[in-house]
LUMKOLKE-572485 format. One record per residue: x, z, y of N, C-alpha, C, CB in turn. Coordinates in Angstrom, 1 decimal, always signed. Atoms other than C-alpha are relative to their C-alpha. Glycine has a CB too. Layout:
// residues N
R:X:Z:Y:X:Z:Y:X:Z:Y:X:Z:Y
...
***
This chain:
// residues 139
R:+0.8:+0.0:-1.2:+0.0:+0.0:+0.0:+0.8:+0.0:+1.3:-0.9:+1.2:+0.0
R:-0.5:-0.2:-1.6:+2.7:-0.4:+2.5:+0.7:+1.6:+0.0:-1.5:+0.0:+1.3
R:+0.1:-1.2:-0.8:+3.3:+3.6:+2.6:+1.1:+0.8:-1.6:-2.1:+0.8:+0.6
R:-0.3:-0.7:+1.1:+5.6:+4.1:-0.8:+1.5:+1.0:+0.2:+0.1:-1.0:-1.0
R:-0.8:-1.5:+0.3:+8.2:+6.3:+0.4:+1.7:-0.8:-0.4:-1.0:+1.1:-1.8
R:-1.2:+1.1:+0.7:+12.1:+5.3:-1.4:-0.3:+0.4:-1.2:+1.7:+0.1:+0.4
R:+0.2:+0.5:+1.6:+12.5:+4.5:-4.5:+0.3:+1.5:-0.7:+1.3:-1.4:-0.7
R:-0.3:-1.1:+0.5:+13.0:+7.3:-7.4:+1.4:-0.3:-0.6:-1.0:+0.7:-1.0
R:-1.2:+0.8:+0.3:+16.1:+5.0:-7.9:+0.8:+0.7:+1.1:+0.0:-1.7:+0.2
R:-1.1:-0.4:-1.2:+17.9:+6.3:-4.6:+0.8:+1.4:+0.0:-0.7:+0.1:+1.3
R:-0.5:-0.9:+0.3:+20.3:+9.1:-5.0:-0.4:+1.2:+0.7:+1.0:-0.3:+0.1
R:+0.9:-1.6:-0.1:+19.2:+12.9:-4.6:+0.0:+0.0:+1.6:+1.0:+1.6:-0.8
R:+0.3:-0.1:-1.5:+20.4:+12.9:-1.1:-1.0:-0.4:+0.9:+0.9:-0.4:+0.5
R:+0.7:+0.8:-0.9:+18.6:+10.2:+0.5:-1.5:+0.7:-0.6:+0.4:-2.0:-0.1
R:+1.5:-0.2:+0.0:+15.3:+11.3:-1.4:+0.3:+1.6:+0.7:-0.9:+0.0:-1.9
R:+0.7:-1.2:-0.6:+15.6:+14.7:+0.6:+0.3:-0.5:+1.1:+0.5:+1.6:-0.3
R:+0.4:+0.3:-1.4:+16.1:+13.5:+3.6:-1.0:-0.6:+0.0:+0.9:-0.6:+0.8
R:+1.2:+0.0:-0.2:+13.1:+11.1:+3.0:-0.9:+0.9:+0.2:-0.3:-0.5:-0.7
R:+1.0:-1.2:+0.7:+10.9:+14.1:+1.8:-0.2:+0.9:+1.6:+1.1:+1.1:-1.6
R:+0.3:-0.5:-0.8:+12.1:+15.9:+4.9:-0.5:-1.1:+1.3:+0.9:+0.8:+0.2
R:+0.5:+1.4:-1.3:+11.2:+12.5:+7.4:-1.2:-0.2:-0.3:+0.7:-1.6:+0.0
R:+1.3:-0.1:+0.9:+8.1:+12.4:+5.3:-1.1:+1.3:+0.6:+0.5:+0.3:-1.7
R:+0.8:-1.4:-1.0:+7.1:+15.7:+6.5:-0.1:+0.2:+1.6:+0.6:+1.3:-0.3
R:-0.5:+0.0:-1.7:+8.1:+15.4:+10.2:-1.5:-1.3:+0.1:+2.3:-0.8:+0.5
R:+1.3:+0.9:-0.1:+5.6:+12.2:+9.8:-1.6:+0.6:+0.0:+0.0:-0.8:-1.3
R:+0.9:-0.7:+0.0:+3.1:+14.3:+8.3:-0.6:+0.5:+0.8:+0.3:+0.5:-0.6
R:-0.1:-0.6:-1.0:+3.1:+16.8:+10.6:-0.9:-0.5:+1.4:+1.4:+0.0:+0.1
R:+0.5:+1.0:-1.3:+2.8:+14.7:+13.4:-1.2:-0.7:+0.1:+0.8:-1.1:+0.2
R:+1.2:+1.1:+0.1:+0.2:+12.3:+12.1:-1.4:+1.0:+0.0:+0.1:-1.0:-1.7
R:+1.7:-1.2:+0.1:-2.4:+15.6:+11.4:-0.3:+0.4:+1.2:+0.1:+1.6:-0.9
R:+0.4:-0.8:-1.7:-2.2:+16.3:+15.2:-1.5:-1.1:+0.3:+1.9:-0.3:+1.7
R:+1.1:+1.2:-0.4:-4.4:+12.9:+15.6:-1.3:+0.3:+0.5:-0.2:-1.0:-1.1
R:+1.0:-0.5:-0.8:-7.5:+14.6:+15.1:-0.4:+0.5:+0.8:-0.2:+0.3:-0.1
R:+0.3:-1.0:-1.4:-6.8:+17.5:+17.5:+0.0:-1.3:+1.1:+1.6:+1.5:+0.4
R:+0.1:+0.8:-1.0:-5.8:+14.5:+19.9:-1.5:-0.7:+0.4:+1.1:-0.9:-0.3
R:+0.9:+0.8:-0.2:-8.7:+12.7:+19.4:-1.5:+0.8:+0.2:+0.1:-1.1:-1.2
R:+0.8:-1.1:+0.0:-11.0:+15.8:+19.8:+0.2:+0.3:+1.7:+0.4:+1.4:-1.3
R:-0.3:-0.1:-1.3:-9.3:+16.2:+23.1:-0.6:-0.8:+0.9:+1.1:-0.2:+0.1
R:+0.2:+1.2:-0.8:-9.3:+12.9:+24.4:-1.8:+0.1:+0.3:+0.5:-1.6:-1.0
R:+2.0:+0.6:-0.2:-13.8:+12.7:+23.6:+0.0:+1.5:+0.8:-1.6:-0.3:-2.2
R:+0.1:-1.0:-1.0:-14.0:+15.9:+25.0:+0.3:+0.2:+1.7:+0.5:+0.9:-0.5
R:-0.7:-0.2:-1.4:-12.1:+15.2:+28.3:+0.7:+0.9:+0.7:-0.6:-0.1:+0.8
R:-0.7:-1.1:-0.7:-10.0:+18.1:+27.8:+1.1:-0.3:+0.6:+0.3:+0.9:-0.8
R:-1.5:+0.0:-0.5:-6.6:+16.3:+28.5:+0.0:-1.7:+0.8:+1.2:+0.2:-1.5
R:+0.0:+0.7:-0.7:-5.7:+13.5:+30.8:+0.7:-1.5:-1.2:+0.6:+0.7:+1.3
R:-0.5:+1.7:+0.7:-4.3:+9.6:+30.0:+0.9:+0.7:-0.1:+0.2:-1.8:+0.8
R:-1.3:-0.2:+0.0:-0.5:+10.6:+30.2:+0.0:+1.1:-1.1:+0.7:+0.3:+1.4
R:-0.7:-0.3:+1.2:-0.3:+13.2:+27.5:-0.7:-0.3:-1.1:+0.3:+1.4:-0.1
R:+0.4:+0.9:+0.8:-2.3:+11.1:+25.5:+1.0:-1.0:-0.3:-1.1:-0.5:+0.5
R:-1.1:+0.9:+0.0:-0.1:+8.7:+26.0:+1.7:+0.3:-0.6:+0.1:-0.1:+1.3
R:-1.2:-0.6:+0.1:+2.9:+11.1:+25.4:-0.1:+0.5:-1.1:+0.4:+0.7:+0.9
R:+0.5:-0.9:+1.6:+1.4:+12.5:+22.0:+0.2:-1.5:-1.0:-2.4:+0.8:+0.0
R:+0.4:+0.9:+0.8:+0.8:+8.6:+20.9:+1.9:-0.3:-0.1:-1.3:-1.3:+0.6
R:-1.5:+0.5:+0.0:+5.1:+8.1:+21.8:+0.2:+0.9:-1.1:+1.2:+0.3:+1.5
R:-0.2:-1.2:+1.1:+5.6:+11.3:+19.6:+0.0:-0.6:-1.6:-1.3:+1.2:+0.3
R:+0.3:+0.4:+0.8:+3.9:+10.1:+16.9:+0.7:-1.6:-0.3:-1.2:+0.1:+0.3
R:-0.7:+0.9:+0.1:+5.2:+6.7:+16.9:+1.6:-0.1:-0.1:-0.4:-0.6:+0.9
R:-1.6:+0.0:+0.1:+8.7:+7.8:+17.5:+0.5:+1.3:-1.8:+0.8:+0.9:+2.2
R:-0.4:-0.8:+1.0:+8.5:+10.1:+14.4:+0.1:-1.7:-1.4:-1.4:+1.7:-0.3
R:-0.1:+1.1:+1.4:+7.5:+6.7:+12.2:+1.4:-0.8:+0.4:-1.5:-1.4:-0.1
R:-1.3:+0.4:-0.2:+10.8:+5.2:+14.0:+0.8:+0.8:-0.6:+0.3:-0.1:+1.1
R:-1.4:-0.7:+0.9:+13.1:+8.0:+13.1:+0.0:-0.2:-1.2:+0.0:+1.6:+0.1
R:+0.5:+0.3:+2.3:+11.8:+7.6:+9.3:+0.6:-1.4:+0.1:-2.5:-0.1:-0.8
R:-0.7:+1.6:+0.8:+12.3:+3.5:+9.0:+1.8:+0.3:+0.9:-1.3:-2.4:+0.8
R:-1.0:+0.3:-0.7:+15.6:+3.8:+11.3:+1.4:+0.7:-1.2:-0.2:+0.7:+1.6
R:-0.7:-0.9:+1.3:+17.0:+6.7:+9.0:+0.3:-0.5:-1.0:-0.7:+0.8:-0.6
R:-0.2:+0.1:+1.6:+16.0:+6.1:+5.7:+0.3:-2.0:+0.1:-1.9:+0.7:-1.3
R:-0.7:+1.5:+0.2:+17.1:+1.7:+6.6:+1.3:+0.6:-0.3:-0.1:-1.2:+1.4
R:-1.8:-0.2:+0.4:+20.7:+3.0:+6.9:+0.4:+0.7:-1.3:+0.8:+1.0:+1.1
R:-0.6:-0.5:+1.1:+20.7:+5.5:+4.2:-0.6:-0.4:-1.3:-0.1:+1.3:+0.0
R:+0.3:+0.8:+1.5:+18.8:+3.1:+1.1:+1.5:-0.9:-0.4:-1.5:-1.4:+0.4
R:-1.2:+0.7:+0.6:+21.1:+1.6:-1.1:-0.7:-1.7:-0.1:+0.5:+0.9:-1.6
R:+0.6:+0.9:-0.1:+18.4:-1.1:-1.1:-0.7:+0.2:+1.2:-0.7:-0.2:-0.9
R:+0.8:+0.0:-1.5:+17.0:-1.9:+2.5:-0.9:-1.1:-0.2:+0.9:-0.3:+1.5
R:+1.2:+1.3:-0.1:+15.1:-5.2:+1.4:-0.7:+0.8:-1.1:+0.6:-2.0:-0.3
R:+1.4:-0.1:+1.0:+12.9:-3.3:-1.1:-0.5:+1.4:+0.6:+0.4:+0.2:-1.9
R:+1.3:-1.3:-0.7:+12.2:+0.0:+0.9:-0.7:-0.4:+1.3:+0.9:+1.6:+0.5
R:+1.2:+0.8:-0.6:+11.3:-2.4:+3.5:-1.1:-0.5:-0.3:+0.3:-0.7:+0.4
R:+1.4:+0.5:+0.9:+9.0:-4.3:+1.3:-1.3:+1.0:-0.5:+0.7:-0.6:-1.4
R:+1.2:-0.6:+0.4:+7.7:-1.6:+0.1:-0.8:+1.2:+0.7:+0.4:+0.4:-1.2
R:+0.1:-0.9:-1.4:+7.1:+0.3:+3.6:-0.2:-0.9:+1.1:+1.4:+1.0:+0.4
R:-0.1:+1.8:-1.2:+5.9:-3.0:+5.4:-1.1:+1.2:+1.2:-1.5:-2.4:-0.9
R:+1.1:-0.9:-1.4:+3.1:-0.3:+7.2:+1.0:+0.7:+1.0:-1.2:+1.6:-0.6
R:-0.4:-0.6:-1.2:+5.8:+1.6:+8.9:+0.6:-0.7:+0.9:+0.8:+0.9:-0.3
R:-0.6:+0.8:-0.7:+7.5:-1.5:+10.0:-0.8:-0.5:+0.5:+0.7:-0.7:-0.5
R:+0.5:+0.6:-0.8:+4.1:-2.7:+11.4:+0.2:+1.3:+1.3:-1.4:-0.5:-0.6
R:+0.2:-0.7:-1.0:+3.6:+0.4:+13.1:+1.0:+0.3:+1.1:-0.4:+1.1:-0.5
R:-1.4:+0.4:-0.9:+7.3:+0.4:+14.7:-0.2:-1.2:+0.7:+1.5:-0.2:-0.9
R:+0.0:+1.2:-0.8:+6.6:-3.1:+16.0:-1.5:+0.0:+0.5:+0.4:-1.3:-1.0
R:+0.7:+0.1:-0.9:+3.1:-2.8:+16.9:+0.2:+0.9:+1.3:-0.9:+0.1:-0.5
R:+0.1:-0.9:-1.0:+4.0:+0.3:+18.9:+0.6:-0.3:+1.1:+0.3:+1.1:-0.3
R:-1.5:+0.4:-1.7:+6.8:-1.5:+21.6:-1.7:-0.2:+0.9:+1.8:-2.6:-0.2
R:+0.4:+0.7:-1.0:+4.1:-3.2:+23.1:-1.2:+1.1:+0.8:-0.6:-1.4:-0.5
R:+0.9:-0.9:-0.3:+1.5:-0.4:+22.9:+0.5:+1.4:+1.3:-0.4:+0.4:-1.7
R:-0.5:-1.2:-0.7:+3.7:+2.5:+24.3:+0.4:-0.4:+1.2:+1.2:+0.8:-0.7
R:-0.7:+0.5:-1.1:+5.6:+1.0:+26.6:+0.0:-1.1:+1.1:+0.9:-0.1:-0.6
R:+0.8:+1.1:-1.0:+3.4:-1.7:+28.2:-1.5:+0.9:+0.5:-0.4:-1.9:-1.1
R:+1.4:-0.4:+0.2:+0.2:-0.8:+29.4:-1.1:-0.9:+0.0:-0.4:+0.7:+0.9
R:+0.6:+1.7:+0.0:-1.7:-4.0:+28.3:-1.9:+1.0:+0.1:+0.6:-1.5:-2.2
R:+1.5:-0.4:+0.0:-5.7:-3.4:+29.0:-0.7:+0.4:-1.2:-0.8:-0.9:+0.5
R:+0.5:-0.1:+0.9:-6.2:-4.1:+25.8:+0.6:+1.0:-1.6:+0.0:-1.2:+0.1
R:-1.1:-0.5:+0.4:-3.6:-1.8:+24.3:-0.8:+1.6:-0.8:+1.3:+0.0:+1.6
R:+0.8:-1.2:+0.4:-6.3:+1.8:+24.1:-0.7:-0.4:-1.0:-0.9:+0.6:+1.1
R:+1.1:+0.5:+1.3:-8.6:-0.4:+21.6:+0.7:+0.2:-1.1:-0.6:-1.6:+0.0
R:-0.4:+0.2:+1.0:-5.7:-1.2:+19.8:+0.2:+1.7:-0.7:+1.2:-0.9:+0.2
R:-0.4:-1.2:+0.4:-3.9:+2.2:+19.8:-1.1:+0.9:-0.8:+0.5:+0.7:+1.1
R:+0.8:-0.8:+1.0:-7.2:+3.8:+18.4:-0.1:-0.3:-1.2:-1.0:+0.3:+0.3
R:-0.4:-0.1:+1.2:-7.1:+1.9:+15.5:+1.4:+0.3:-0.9:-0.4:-1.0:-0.2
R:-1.8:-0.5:+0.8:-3.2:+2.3:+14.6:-0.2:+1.3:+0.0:+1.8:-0.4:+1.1
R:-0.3:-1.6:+0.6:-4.2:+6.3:+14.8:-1.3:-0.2:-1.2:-0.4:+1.7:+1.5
R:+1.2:-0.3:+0.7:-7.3:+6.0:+12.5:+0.9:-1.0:-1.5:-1.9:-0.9:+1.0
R:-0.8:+0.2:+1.2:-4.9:+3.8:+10.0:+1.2:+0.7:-0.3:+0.3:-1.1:+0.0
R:-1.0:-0.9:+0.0:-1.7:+6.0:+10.7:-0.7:+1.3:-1.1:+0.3:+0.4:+1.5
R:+0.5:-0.7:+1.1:-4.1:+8.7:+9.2:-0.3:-0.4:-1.2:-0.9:+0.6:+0.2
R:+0.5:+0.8:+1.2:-5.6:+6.7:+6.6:+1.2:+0.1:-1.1:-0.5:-1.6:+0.4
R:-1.3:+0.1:+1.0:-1.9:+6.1:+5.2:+0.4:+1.3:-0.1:+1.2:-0.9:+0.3
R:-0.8:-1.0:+0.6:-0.8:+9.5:+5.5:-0.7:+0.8:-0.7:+0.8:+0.7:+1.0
R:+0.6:-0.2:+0.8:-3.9:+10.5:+3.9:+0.4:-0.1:-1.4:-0.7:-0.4:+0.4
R:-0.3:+0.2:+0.9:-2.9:+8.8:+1.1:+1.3:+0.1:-0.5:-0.4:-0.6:+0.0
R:-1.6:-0.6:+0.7:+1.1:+10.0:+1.2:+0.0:+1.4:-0.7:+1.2:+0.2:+1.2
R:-0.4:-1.6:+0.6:+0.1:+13.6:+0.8:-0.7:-0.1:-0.7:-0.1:+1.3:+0.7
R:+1.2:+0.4:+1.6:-3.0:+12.6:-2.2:+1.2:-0.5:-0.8:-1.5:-1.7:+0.2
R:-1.1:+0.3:+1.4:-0.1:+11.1:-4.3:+1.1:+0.8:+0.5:+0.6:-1.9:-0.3
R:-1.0:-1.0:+0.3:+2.4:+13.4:-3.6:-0.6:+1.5:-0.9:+0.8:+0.5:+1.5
R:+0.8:-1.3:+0.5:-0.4:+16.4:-4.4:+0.2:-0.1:-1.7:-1.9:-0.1:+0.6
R:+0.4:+0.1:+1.9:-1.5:+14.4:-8.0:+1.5:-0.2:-0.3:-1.4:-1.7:-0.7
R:-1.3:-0.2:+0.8:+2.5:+14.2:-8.6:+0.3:+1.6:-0.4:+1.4:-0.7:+1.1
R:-0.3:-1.7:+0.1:+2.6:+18.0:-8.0:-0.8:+0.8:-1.0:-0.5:+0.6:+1.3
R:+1.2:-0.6:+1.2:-0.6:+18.8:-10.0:+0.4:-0.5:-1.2:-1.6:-0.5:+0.3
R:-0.3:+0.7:+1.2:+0.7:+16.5:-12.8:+1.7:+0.8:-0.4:+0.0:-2.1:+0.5
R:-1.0:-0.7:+0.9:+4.1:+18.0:-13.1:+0.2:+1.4:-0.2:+1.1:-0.3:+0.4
R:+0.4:-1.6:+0.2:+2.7:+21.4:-12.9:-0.8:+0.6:-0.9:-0.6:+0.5:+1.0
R:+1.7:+0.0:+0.6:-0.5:+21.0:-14.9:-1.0:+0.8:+0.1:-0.1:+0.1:-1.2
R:+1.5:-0.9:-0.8:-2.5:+22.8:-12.2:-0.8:-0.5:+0.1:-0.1:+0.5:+1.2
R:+1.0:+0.1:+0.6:-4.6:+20.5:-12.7:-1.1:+0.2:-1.2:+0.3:-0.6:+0.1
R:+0.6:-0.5:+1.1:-5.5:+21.6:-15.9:-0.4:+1.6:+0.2:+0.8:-0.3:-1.2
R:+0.1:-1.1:-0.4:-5.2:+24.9:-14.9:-1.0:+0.3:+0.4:+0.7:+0.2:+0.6
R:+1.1:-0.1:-0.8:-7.4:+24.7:-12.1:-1.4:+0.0:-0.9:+0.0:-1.3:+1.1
R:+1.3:+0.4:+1.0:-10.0:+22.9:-14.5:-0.6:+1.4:-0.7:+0.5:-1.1:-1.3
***
């Protein structure tokens, strides 16, 4: 889906620093709501709206910028992380221009930003539950 993370091929190191860039993403991406609770309410103005959406965007940069230099393969954790490389390239124009049409976009890139990280921390969970067998547990 765009959002796989590096390989279980890449040596121990690089998967903890993913793991920790992963979480810094995380992190970041779960604020969206609060932002977007803000914004409909009219508790906070354009500019730290604006300065929450750099935040966010510059955490999906640090991640592809990072983990490009430290893969031992960069053409398959690109391939297989094409969402972070959209969201790094859609965001130049979004952050740093103020095109009219730029607020329409940005609300969908946060409503898919969640969507995917929705689904980073759902398969990391059922990896967790699966090598724990709290799932069964739970059951």
């Amino acid at each position: 889906m765009g959002v796989a993370g590096v390989s279980k091929e890449e040596p121990a190191k690089v998967q903890r620093k993913a793991f920790t860039l992963e979480l810094i993403v995380v992190l970041v991406t779960f604020s969206l709501p609060f932002v977007w609770y803000a914004e409909t309410k009219g508790l906070v103005g354009e500019r730290p709206l604006l300065m929450m959406d750099a935040v966010v965007w510059g955490a999906y940069v640090l991640e592809l910028l990072v983990l490009s230099v430290l893969v031992t393969d960069r053409l398959r954790y690109w391939r297989e992380n094409w969402f972070s490389i959209f969201i790094v390239l859609a965001g130049i124009p979004l952050i740093f221009f103020n095109l009219p049409v730029s607020m329409m976009l940005i609300l969908v890139i946060r409503l898919l930003l969640f969507t995917f990280v929705m689904v980073r921390v759902a398969r990391q969970s059922l990896r967790m539950m699966a090598r724990h067998a709290l799932a069964g547990t739970l059951l």
